[in-house]
C-alpha positions as CSV (number, residue, x, y, z in Angstrom):
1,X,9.0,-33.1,6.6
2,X,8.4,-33.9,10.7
3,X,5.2,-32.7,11.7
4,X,5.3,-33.3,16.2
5,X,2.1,-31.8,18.3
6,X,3.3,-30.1,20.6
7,X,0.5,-30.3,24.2
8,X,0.1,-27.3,26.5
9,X,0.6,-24.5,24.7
10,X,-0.2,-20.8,26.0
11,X,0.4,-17.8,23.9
12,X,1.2,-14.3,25.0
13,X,-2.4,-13.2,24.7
14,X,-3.7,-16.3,26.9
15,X,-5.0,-18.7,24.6
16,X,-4.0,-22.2,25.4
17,X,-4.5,-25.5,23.2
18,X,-2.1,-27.9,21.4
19,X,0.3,-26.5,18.1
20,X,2.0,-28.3,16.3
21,X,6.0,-27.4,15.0
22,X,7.3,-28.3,11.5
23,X,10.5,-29.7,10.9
24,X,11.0,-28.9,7.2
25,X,13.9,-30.5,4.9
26,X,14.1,-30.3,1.1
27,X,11.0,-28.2,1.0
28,X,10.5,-25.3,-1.3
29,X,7.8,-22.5,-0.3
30,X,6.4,-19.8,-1.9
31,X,3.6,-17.8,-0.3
32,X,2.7,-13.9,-1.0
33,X,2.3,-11.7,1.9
34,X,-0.6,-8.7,1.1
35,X,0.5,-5.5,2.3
36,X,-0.2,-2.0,1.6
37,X,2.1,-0.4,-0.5
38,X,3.5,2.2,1.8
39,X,4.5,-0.3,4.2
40,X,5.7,-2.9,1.7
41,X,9.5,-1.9,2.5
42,X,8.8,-2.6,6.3
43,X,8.6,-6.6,5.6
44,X,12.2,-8.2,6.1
45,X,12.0,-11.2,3.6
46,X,14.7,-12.7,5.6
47,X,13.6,-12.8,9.0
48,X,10.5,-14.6,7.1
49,X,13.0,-17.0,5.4
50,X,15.1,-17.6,8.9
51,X,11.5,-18.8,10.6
52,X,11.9,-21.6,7.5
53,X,15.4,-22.6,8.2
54,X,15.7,-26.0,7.0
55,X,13.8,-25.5,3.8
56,X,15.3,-26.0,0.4
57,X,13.7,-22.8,-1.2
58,X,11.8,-19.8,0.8
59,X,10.1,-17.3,-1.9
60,X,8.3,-14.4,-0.1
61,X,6.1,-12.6,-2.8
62,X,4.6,-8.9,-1.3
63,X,1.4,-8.3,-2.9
64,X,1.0,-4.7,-2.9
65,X,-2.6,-3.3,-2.3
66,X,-3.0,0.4,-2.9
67,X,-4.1,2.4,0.1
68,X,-6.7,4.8,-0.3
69,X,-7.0,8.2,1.9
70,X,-10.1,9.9,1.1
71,X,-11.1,10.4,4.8
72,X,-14.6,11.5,3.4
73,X,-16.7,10.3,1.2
74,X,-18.0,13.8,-0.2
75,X,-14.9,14.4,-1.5
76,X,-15.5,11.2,-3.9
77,X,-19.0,13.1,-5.1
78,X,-17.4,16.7,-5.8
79,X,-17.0,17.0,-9.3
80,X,-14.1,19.8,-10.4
81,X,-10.5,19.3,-9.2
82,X,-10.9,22.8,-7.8
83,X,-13.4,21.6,-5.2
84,X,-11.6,18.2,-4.4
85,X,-8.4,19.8,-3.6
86,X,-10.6,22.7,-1.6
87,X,-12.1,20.0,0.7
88,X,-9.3,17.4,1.0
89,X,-7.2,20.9,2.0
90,X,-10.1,21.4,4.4
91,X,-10.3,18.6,6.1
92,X,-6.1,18.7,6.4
93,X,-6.6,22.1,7.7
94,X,-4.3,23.4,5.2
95,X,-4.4,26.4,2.9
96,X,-4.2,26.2,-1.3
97,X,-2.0,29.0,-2.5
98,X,-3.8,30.0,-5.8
99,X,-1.6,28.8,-8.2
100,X,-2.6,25.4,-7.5
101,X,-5.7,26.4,-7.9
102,X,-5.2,27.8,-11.0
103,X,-3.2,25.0,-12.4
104,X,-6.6,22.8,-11.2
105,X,-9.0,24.9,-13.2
106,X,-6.7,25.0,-16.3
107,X,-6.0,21.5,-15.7
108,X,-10.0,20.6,-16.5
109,X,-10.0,22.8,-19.6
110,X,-7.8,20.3,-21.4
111,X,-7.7,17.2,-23.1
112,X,-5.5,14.1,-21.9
113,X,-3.4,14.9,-25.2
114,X,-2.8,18.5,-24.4
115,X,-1.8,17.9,-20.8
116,X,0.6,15.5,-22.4
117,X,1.8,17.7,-25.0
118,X,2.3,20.7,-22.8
119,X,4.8,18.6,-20.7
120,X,6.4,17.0,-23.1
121,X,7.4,19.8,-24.7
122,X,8.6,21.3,-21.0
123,X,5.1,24.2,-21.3
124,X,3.9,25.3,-18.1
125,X,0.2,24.2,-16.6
126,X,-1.5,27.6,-16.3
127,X,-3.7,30.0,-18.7
């Protein structure tokens, strides 16, 4: 591995000062990139590799962080499903049709087990 300062340098954005460039030969890299998940498929592990030419090994990990969308924080202090879906709907300026709304309440009547039952056995959602 070459490591050469490099003087004079001036980026795009105006900042100026010395860098340095790496020359890298029978070196293997592994680094993880932290991304949200819905633009994980936007990173091009090889363009990342090709900046690394030289090197015995490039692994690229993506870490993927969930993204949450709640843009308000009442929604995260209502308590059925009903009013959730009311307020997120709200703030989207969309309307509910009532069978979702439906399917909500019924939702909250059962248990974990019997939501799981019901679709297992290929049942419908509603009362």
């Amino acid at each position: 591995m070459l490591i050469k300062q490099q003087d004079n340098y001036s980026s795009k954005k105006g900042r100026k000062g010395n860098f340095y460039s790496l020359t890298l030969s029978k070196i293997c890299l592994d680094f993880g990139v932290n991304l949200n998940q819905d633009e994980a498929g936007k990173l091009d592990r090889e363009a990342i590799a090709a900046i690394f030419d030289g090197a015995a090994d490039v692994d690229v990990r993506i870490i993927r962080v969930p993204r949450e969308n709640v843009r308000s924080s009442h929604i995260l202090k209502l308590v059925t499903l009903r009013d959730k879906i009311l307020e997120m709907a709200r703030l989207k300026s969309e309307l509910v049709p009532d069978s979702v709304l439906a399917k909500a309440d019924f939702l909250e009547t059962m248990t974990p087990e019997q939501v799981m039952s019901a679709a297992l056995a290929g049942g419908t959602l509603c009362g």
